[in-house]
LUMKERO-67756 format. One record per residue (C-alpha): residue in one letter; x, y, z. Coordinates in pm, whole numbers, plus 50000, padded with zeros to 5 digits. Layout:
N
AXYZ;...
end
This chain:
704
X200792285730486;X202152261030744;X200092234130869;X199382225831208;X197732191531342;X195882200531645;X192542190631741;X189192212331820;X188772233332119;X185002220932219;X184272187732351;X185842156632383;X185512135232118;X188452161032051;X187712161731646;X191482157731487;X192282193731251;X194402212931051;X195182248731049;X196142270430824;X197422306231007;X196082335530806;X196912366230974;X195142368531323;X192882336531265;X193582305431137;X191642280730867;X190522249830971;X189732219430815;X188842182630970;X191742154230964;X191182117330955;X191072106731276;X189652076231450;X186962098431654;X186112120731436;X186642097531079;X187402130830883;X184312146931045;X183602179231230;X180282194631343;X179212228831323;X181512237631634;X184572230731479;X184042240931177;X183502277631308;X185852276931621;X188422300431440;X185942326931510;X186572327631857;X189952335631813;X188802373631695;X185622379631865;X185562414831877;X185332420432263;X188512395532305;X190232396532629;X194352410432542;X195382427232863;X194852422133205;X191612442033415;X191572455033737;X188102470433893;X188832508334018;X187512527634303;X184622536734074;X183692507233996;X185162499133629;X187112472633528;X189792492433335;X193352483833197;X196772476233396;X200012459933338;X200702418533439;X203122430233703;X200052456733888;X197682428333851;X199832402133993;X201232426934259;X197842436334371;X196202403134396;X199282388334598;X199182418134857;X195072408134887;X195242371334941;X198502376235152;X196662397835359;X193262377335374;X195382347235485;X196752364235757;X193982379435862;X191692341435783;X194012311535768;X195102295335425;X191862285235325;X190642317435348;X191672313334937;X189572294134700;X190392277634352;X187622269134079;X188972251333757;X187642236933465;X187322206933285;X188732222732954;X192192234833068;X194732214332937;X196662185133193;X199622210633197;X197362237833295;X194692214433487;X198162195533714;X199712232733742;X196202245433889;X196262216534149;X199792220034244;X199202262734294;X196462259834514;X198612235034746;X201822242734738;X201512282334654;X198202289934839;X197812257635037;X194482257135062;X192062231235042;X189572243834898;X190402235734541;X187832222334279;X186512223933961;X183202221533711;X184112186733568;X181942183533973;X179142192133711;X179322167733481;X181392136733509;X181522130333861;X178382110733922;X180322082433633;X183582086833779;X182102078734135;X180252048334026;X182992033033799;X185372036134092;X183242017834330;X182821994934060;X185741987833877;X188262005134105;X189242031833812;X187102054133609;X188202061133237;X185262076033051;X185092048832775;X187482023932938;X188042009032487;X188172034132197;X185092046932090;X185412030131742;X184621999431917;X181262010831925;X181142005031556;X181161966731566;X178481964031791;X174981945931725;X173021966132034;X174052001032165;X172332014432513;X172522051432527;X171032060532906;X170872105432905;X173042110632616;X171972129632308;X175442123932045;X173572137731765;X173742169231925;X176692172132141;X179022150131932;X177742144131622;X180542130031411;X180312100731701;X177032090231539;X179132076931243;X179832051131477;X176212043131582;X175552030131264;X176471993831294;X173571990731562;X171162013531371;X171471985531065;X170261954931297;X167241974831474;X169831978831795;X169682016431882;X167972021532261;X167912055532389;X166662063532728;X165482103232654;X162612120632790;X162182140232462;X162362128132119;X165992142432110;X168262140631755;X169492110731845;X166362091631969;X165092099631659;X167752075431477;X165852051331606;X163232051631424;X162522030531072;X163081998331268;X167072013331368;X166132003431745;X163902018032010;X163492048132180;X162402047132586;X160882083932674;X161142078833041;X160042102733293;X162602125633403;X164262113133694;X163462077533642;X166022063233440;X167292044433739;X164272024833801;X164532015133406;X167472000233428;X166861981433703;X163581966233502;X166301958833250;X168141944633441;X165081923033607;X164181913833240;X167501896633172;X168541878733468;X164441866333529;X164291855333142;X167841837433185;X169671858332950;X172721867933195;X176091854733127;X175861833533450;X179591824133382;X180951858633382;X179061869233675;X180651839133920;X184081844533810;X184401879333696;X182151901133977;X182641899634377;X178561892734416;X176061878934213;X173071871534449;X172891911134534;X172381921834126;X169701892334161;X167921908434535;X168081941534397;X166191937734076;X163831913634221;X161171938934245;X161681958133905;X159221937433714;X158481955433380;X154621960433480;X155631982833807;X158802005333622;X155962014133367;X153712023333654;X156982046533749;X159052052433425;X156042056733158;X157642035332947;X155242002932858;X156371973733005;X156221954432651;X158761977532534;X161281973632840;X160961936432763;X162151941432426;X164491966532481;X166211938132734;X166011913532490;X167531934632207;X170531942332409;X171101906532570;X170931896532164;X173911913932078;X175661904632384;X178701879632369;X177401851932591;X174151845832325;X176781848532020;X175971886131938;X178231912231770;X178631928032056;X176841957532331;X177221986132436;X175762007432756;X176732044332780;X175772071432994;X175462105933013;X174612140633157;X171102132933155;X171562101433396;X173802112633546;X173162150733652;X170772139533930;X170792138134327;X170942101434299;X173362101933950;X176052076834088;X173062053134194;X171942054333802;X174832047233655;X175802022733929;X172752006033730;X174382009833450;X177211992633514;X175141963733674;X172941958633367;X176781954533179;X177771929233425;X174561907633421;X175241906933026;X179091901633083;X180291930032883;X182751946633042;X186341935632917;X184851916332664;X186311926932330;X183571947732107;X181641953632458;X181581974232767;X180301998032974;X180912038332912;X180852075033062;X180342099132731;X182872126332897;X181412158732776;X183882189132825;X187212189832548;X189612176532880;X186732163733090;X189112133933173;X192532145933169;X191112176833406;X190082152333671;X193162132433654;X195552153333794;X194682173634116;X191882199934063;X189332179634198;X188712184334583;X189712150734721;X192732139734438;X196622144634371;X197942140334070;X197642098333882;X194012101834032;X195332097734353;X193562100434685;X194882132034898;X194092109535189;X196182085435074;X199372085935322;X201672070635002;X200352093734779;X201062123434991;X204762112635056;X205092107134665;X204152139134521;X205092157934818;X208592147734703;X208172153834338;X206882189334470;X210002191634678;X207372198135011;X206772181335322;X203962155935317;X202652173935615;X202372205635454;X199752195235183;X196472200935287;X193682175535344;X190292169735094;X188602208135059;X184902212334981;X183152197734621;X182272225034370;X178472234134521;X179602232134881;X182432254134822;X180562280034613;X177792285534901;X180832289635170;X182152315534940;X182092351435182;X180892337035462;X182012339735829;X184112305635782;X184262300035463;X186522315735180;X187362354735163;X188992353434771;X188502329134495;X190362321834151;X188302307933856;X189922296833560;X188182278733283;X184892279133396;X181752302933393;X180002300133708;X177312324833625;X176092302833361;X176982268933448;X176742264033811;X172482259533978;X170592282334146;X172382312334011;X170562338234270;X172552318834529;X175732316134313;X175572352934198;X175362361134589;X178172342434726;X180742355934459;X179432394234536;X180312384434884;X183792382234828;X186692404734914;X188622392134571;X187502378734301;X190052368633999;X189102351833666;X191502340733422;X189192342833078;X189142345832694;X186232365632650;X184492391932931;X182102357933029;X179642367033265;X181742355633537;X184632375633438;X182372406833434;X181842401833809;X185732401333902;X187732423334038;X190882412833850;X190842397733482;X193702380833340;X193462371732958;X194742337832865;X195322319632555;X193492297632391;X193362265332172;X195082276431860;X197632296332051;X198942273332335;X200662242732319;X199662209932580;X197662174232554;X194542167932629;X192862137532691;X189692123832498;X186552106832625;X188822075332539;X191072079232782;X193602088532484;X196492115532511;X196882139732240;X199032170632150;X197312202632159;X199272224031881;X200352266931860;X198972278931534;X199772312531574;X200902341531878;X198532352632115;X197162383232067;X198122417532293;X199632411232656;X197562375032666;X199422349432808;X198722312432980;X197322305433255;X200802287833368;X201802328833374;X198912336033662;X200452304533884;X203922310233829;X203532349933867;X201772346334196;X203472317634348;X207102336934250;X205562368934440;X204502341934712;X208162331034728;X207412293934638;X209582283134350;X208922256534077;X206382269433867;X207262265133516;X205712283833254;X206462263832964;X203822235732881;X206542210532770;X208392214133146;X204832213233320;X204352180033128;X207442164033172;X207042171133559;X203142158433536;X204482124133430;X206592120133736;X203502127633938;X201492103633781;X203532076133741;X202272045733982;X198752063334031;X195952049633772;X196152074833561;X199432068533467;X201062095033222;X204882087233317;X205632064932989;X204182091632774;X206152121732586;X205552145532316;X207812132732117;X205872095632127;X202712120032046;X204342138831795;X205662101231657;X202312095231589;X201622069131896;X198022063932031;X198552065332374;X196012052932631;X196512060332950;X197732042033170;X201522043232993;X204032029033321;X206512026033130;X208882049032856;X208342017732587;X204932003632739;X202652009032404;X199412022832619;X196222007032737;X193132010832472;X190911983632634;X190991979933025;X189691949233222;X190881921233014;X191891900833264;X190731920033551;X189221949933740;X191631976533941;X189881967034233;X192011948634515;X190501915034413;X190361919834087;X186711914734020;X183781941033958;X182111950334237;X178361947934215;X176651972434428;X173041971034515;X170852006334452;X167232013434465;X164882040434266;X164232068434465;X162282104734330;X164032135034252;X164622159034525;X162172181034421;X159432166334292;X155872173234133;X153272195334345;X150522209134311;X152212243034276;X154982229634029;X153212204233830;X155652195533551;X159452183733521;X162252210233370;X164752197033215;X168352210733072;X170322200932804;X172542213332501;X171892225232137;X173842215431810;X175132251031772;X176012257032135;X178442244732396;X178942246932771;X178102279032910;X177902294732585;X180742321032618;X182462310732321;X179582300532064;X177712328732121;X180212350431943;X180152331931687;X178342351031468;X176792319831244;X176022297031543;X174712329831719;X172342340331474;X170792297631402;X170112295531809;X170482331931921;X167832333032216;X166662313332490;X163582287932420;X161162264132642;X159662231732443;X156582225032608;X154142200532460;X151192211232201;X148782197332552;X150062210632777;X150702246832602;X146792243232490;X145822236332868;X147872269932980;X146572291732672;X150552291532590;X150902298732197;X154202288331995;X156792314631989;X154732331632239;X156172344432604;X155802317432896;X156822319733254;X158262292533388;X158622290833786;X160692269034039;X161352269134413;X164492293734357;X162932319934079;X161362323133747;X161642332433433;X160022344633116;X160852330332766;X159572318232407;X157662287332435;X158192264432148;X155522239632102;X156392205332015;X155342165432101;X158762153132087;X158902164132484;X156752145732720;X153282160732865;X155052163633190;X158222177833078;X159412211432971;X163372214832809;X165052242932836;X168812244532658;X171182263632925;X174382275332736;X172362313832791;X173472336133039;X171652367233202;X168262369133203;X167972338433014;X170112314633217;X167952286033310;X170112276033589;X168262305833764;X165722276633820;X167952245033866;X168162225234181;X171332226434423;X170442194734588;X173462172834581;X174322134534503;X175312120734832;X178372103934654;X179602121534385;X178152158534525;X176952162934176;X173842188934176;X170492178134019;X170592200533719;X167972173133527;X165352177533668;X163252204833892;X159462207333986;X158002237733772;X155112256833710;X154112269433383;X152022303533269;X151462323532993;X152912350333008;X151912384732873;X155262407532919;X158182404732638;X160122373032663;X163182389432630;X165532418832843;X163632406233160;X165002400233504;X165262367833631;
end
């Protein structure tokens, strides 16, 4: 059997592996790898199985006049969904087409997605779900530091470090060969997690490994700013690094002025002793006092909230007070969650960029990859709607008539699903490009099956800002083919040539995209990647060896310094009542990922998480006559929903979890808040006023 060094299809710590191709599937096994360290979770060990799942997607859909979705050639599909969206944009303008992409499409397929919905459709209304996860970091690091790369240093920095701040991040979960590297601040009692349940990874800190800080939901921002009180009013800022390396140091000082420990327990619920200590542990470790080094990372839990850019804003202030970032063995961090989170909002899917993480806006920008395009600057069109904004235009008198949705599953991921589920019914097209018949793909009216990991070549790029060769195993099954065949077929029938269907063309013209933006790809090839070469974006130049650590010497910003900008604590958007008494809260399982189309055809991961749960403290659940295992109802502003309770302390009194990678009737984002981050237009998927009720119908095979 031949080998085949790829890397896993899930999430992006991107978990280096070797396959073996046996018949149809493939056997994996883990590779030594930097990330990963010869590890892989669950996940990957089982992500072969996805390549059979019995219900695979192998030839293209197309819904009849009775309603079915039945089976039709590539050329009927592609025929019949040009003649629709020619004939909605005649009848509506260009916009009158929509584009929805996803943060684990390859750059090839991610740049090619961009360049389609401009230069084939142009439209502006082109976005993606990475608007549901990283965008809240990637606005505040920009503001900030004038560039946002996830971890802006390879992650096995983290393993040298005497303090490690994770703010809404649970690793031992969603990543959990990263822990490995968690375990040089574990040994010196340096482990802080900010996690409104006792989580996997808050409990690593226990046995003296560090301290965890079960905050409130919603209040992680008035934490950090305590923290951040704590070190500069105890004198434990690097006073040095703050004159020379940031553009204000008075404003961190007036903006923490008020966070004294004794009022952000009053808020948070954490004790004020322990916020004391928790500052101290981290200023410790921090270079200025002689420390191994620190380390502040955020994630979806900080960050998936109406004021998520604010939060990790904080973040990055606390890291400046302590003068970490650019310091070797310290720094500030986004943990990017989905496989090509970064390289997917590097290269034109997102609403307001080009290609290099460029600005559309930008005039320079425009005339530079207009003429890599071969179009008129003129001709490209101007920002489109963010993700949320452009879903609830979907159908309506203004908004778009057809959307395309490749590598994403609204149904599932998106909030307030009623809302969601209403807007794509009101569409006159509706095309999904999909492994599996996701729930999303079930609503279409035109299904194309594309390949997947083990049968596509591309790169991807890892939470590290680090490019790496995605590698073909073995032939796609049936009529699938890429999604490059969808842009290219269309954009032929469109009569706009340039669409390349082979990933290794689509790449080589991605790096003349890039090159000059900051996300610069134009120095890196496949055959540097195939050489071996770690390659860290930004790469100028053909021989330039890559970028692993950023801010050395300076910040992208014009001046060069970090930016401090002052935020306050505010509530959630929707808050406690009287009605709604208690926080929900989201979050991910082990044995799950994303929206749950893949893993739940796995038939081993299936059958350890297979159903929707609630965790609800033993209190709380005694106080509403709620038994463990036992139905609950759970109800928010936009619906409710009935489900097994399972009764725990490591969750709050005031806080119910819920994992969302379900779909149907037990898709939590039926309840989830649409309210959006006025920044980043992120949607407050952390945390939503609820009621809670035994309940004494089934708790499965309900409505929502």
């Amino acid at each position: 059997m031949t080998a085949v060094a790829t890397h896993c299809p899930y999430c992006a710590l991107q978990c280096a592996t070797t396959l073996r191709p046996e018949g149809r599937s493939v056997e994996v096994g883990p590779r030594e790898f930097p990330t990963n360290q010869g590890g892989l979770c669950r996940k990957g060990w089982t992500a072969p199985e996805v390549l059979t799942a019995p219900d695979r997607l192998t030839v293209p859909l197309v819904r009849n006049a009775a309603g079915d979705l039945v089976e039709t050639s590539w050329d009927a599909a592609l025929d019949f969904v040009t003649e629709r969206i020619t004939a909605l944009q005649a009848a509506h303008g260009r916009d009158a087409i929509a584009v929805f992409g996803g943060g684990g499409l390859t750059n090839e397929k991610a740049y090619a997605l961009g360049k389609f919905a401009r230069v084939a459709l142009r439209t502006a209304n082109v976005d993606y779900n990475g608007r549901f996860c990283m965008s809240s970091a990637a606005a505040a690091t920009n503001r900030a530091f004038g560039i946002d790369r996830g971890l802006p240093f390879p992650l096995a920095d983290l393993s040298g470090a005497g303090a490690v701040l994770l703010v809404g991040s649970n690793l031992a979960a969603t990543m959990p060969p990263a822990v490995a590297h968690l375990q040089g601040a574990r040994d010196t009692g340096g482990l802080l997690v900010v996690d409104p349940r006792r989580s996997a990874t808050a409990q690593l800190t226990a046995e003296n490994a560090g301290i965890h800080l079960q905050a409130t939901p919603g209040t992680d921002l008035a934490l950090v700013l305590s923290l951040t009180h704590v070190v500069l009013q105890e004198g434990l800022a690097d006073t040095t690094y703050l004159q020379e390396r940031t553009d204000d140091p008075d404003a961190l000082v007036r903006s923490t002025a008020s966070w004294w420990p004794e009022r952000a327990e009053r808020v948070t619920g954490v004790p004020a002793a322990t916020i004391r200590q928790a500052a101290r542990v981290l200023a410790a470790a921090a270079p200025v006092h002689g420390g191994a080094g620190a380390f502040i990372l955020t994630g979806r839990g900080a960050e998936q909230h109406s004021k998520g850019t604010d939060t990790v804003t904080a973040c990055i202030n606390l890291a400046l007070a302590l003068g970490l970032p650019g310091r070797p063995g310290s720094g500030y961090g986004c943990i990017t969650g989905q496989g090509n989170g970064q390289g997917g909002r590097e290269h034109g899917q997102k609403a307001d960029q080009l290609p290099g993480y460029r600005s559309i806006e930008d005039p320079a920008a425009r005339a530079y990859v207009a003429e890599v395009w071969g179009v008129d600057p003129d001709e490209l069109p101007r920002s489109g709607k963010s993700a949320v904004e452009l879903i609830d235009s979907l159908g309506t008198s203004d908004g778009p008539k057809a959307l395309f949705v490749h590598g994403s599953n609204l149904l599932v991921s998106a909030p307030n699903l009623a809302s969601v589920r209403e807007r794509l019914s009101a569409l006159d097209l509706l095309v999904v490009a999909d492994v599996v018949p996701s729930e999303t793909a079930l609503l279409a009216d035109v299904v194309f099956p594309v390949t997947q990991w083990a049968e596509e070549d591309g790169t991807m790029t890892s939470l590290e800002g680090r490019v790496l060769r995605r590698r073909t195993a073995l032939e796609a099954p049936g009529d699938v083919r890429s999604d490059l065949a969808v842009f290219a077929g269309i954009a032929e029938r469109l009569g706009v040539p340039g669409f390349s269907t082979d990933p290794a063309e689509v790449f080589e013209e991605l790096r003349r995209a890039s090159a000059g933006g900051k996300a610069d790809y134009s120095g890196i090839t496949w055959d540097r990647l195939d050489a071996g070469e770690a390659l860290f974006w930004p790469v100028p130049a053909d021989r330039h060896p890559g970028t692993p650590r950023l801010f050395a010497d300076r910040f992208a910003t014009p001046d060069g310094r970090a930016h401090v900008v002052p935020v306050d604590h505010r509530p959630v958007a929707d808050d406690l009542s009287a009605d709604a008494p208690l926080y929900l809260v989201t979050g991910r399982l082990l044995q799950h990922y994303q929206s749950g189309a893949q893993t739940r055809r796995v038939p081993e991961l299936a059958e350890a998480e297979p159903e929707v749960y609630a965790e609800i403290h033993p209190r709380v659940a005694a106080q509403r006559g709620i038994g463990d295992g036992r139905p609950m109802r759970l109800r928010t502003a936009r619906g409710s929903m009935v489900l097994p309770a399972r009764v725990t302390a490591d969750v709050r009194p005031d806080t119910v979890f819920v994992p969302f990678h379900f779909g149907g009737a037990e898709a939590v984002n039926e309840l989830t808040n649409d309210a959006l981050d006025p920044v980043s237009r992120m949607p407050e998927f952390k945390a939503s006023a609820v009621d809670v009720t035994a309940a004494a119908l089934p708790a499965r095979g309900l409505p929502a």
